[in-house]
C-alpha positions in Angstrom: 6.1 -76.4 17.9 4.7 -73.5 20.1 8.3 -72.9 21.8 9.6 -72.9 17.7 7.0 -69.8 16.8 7.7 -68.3 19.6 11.6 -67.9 18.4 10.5 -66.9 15.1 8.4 -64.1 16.3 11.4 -63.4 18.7 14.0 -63.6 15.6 11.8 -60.9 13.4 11.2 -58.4 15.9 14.7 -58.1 16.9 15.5 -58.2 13.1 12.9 -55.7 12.6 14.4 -53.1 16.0 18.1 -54.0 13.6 16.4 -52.7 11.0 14.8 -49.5 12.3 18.6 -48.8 14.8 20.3 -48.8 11.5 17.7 -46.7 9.1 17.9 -43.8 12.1 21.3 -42.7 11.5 21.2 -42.4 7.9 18.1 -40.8 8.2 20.3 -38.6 10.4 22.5 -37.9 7.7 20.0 -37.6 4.8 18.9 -34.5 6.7 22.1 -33.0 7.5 22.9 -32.9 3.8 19.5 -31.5 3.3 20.4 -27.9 1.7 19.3 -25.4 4.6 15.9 -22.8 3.5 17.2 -19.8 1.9 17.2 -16.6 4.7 14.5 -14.5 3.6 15.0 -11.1 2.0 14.3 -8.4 4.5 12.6 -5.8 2.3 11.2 -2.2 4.2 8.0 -0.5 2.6 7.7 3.2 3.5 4.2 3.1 3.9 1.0 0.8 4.0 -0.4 0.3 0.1 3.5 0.1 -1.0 3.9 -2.7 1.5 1.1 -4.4 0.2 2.6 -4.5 -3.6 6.0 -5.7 -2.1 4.3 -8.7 0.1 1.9 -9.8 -2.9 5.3 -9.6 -5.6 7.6 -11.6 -3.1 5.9 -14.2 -1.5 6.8 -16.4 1.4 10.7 -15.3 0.2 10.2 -11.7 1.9 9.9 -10.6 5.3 8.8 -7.1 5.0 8.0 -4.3 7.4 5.9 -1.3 6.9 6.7 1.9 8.4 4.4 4.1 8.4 1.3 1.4 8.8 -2.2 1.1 8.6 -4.6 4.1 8.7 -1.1 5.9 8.9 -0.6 9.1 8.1 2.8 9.9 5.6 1.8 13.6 6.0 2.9 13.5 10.0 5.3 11.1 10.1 8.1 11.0 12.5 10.6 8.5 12.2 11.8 6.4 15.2 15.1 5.2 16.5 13.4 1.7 15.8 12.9 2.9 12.0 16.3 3.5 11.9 17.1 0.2 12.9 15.0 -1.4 10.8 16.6 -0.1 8.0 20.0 -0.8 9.1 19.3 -4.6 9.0 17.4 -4.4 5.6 18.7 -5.3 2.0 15.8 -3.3 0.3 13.9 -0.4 1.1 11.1 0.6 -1.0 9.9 3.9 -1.2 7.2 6.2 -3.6 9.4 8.8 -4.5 7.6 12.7 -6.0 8.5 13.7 -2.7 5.8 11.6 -1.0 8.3 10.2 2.0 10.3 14.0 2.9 11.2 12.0 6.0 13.2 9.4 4.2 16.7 10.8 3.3 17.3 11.4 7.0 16.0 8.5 7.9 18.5 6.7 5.5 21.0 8.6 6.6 21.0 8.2 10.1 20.1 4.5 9.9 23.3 3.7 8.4 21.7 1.6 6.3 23.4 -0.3 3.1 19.8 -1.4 1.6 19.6 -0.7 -2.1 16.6 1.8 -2.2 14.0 1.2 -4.8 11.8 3.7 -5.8 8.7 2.6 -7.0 7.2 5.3 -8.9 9.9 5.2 -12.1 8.7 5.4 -14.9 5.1 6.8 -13.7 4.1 9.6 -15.4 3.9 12.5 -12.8 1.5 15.0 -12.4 2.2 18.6 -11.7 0.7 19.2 -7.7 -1.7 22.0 -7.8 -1.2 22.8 -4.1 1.6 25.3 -5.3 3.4 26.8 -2.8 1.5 24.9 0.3 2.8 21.6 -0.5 1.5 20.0 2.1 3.8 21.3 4.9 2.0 23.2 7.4 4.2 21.8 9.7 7.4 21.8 8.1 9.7 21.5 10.9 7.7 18.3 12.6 6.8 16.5 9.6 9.3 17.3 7.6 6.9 16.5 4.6 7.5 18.3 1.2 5.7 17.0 -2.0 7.0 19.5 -4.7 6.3 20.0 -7.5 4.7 16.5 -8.9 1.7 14.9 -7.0 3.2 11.6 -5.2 -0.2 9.7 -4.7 0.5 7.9 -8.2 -1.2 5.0 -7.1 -4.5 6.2 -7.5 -4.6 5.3 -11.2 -4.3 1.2 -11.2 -2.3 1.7 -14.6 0.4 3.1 -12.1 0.1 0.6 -9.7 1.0 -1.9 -12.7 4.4 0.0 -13.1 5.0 0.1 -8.7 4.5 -3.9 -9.7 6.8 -4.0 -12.0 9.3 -2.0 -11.0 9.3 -4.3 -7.3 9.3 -7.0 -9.3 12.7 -6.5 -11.4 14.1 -4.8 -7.7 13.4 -8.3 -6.2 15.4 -10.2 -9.0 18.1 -8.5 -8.9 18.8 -8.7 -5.5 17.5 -12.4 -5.4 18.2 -13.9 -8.7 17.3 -17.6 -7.2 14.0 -16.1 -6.8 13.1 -15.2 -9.8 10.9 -17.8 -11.1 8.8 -17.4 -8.3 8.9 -13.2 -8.5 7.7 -12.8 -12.1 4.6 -15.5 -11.5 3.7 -13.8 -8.3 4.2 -10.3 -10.6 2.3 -11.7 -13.5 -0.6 -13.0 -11.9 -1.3 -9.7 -9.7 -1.0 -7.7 -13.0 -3.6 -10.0 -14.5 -5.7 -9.2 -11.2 -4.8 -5.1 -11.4 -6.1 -5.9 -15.2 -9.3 -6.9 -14.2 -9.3 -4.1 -11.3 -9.2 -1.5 -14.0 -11.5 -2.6 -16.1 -14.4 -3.0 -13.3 -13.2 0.4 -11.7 -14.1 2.0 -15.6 -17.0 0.2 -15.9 -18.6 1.6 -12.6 -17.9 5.1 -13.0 -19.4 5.1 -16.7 -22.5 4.4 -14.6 -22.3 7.7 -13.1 -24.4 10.7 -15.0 -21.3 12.9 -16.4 -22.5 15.9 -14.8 -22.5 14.4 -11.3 -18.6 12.9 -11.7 -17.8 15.9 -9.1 -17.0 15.5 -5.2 -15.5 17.4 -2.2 -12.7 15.2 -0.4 -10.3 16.8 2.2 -6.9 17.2 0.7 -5.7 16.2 -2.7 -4.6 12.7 -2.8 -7.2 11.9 -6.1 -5.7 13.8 -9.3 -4.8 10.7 -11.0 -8.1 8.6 -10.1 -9.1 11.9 -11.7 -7.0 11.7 -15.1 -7.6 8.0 -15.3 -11.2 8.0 -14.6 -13.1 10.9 -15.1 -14.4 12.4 -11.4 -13.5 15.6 -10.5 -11.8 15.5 -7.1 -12.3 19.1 -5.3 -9.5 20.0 -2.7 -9.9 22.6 -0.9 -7.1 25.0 -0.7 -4.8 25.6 2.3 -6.1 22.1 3.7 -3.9 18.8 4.1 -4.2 16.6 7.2 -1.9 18.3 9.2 -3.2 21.9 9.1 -7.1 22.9 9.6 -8.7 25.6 7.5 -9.5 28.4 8.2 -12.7 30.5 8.2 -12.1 32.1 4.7 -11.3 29.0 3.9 -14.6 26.6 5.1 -16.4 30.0 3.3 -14.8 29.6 -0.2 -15.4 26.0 0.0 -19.0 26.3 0.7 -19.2 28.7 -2.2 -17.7 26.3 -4.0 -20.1 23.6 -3.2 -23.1 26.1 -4.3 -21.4 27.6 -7.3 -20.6 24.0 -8.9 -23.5 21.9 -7.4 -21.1 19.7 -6.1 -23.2 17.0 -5.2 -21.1 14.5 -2.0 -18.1 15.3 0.0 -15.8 12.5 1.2 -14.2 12.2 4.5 -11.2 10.2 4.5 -9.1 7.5 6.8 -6.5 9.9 7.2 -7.8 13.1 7.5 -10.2 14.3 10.4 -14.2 14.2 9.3 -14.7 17.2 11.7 -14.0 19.8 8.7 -15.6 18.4 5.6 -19.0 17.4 8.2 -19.2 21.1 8.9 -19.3 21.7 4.9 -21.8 19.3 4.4 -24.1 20.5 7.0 -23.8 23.7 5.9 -24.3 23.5 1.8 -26.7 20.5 2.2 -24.1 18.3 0.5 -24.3 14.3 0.8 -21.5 12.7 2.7 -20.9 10.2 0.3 -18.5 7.8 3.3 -15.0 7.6 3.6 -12.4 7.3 0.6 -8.9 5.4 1.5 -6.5 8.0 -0.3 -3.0 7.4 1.3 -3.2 4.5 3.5 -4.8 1.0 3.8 -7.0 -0.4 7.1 -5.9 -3.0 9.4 -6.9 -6.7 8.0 -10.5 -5.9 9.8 -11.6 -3.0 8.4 -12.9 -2.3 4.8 -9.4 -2.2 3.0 -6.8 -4.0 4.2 -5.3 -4.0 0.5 -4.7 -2.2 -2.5 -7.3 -3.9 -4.5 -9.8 -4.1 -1.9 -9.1 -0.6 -1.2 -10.0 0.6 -5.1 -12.8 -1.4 -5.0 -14.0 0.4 -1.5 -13.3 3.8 -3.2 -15.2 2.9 -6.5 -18.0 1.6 -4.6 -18.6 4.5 -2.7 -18.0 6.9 -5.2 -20.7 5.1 -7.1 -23.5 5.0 -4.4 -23.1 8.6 -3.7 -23.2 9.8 -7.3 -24.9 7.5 -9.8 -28.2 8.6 -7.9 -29.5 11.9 -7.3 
């Protein structure tokens, strides 16, 4: 009796070792026909808060590079042999446009590259630059950095960022038309978050007294935040992060300061402090904290995106101003 369930325990664990030797190679097989992962798109941002709308539109079916990254400077930039690799293997490269990136059409050019460029500010409407002739390009020859005629730092106003949205979105489609379920429900549920963006960002400077909505910042990155929102951003002239002003220059500024009872200055993360902390110490002036104009932190600082970035800006716009 014991030698007969000794077989039968025998007989169902060799049937069982049948079982599993012949469920392995058409497990095999199952795989192989298993449809490999789509290669993802290879998409270039020219600078840090662009790179952050292109990531948050595509998803896990991007791999994107920034090239001018955080705390950057676009002003300065000088491109590398490694940029120009980097767009050689691309299939997008997304860029602001007004002139923002003067850099870029050699960059394209000696990259090679056959990426379909996308600029994201069409369809914004631009603003005419008030730094006239100065443009920005103290440096011309290094920088190679010309804004023109129209302010590039569109951004600023959120309704714009809606359109950079938009515009990345319908870019991603057509060069990824498998993708596009998954582009316009990533697109639609940022633009519901940029929604609610806007409406907090109008709701905090209405807090501010109307004849405080004035401020000093170091070049001027702010003239839609202006037009959307209602602060007067106060550039002084002949100063842009690459260039420092002179002393007719710091003395008009402090004039200004007096004449208009301008009540903060800003430093900002791209810009050195050095300059508008002389101003303050000398007019009496509140620095109000730093304002992220052109460029986003590194994940652990105070704005590592676009939205956190607006709300850092808001934030210390408000503290400095709402209060005398």
């Amino acid at each position: 009796m014991q030698e007969n369930s000794m077989l039968d325990r025998r007989s169902i664990l060799l049937a069982s070792a049948a079982l599993l030797l012949a469920a392995a190679p058409a497990t095999a097989e199952d795989s192989a026909d298993q449809p490999a992962a789509p290669a993802k798109i290879k998409a270039v941002a020219s600078f840090s808060i662009l790179g952050d709308f292109v990531k948050t539109v595509g998803g896990d079916r991007l791999d994107v590079t920034t090239l001018v990254g955080p705390n950057g400077d676009a002003h300065v930039y000088a491109p590398s042999p490694a940029d120009a690799r980097t767009l050689a293997g691309a299939d997008l490269v997304f860029v602001n446009g007004l002139g923002f990136e003067g850099w870029i059409d050699r960059l394209v050019k000696a990259s090679g590259t056959k990426a379909a460029l996308v600029v994201a500010t069409n369809g914004v409407s631009p603003l005419k630059s008030e730094d006239g002739d100065h443009d920005h390009d103290h440096d011309h020859d290094r920088a190679g950095h010309h804004h023109g005629a129209f302010d590039p730092h569109a951004w600023q106003s959120v309704g714009n960022a809606k359109i950079y949205v938009a515009n990345i979105r319908d870019a991603l489609i057509k060069a990824d038309p498998a993708g596009r379920d998954a582009y316009e429900a990533n697109a639609k549920a940022y633009l519901d978050r940029l929604d609610a963006l806007e409406a907090e960002v109008k709701a905090a400077i209405a807090r501010i007294p109307a004849n405080r909505r004035r401020i000093i910042t170091s070049h001027d990155a702010f003239q839609y935040f202006e037009k959307a929102y209602g602060i007067a951003f106060v550039a002084p002239t002949g100063v842009s992060t690459d260039s420092e002003a002179s002393a007719k220059a710091v003395s008009r500024i402090i004039a200004q300061i007096k004449k208009q009872k301008i009540p903060a200055v800003f430093l900002e993360n791209v810009s050195d402090p050095r300059l508008v902390k002389r101003i303050a110490d000398e007019t009496g002036a509140k620095i109000g904290g730093t304002l992220y104009s052109d460029a986003l932190t590194a994940t652990d600082g105070p704005a590592p995106t676009y939205i956190d970035m607006m709300r850092h800006n808001m934030e210390a716009l408000t503290g400095a101003l709402a209060t005398s």
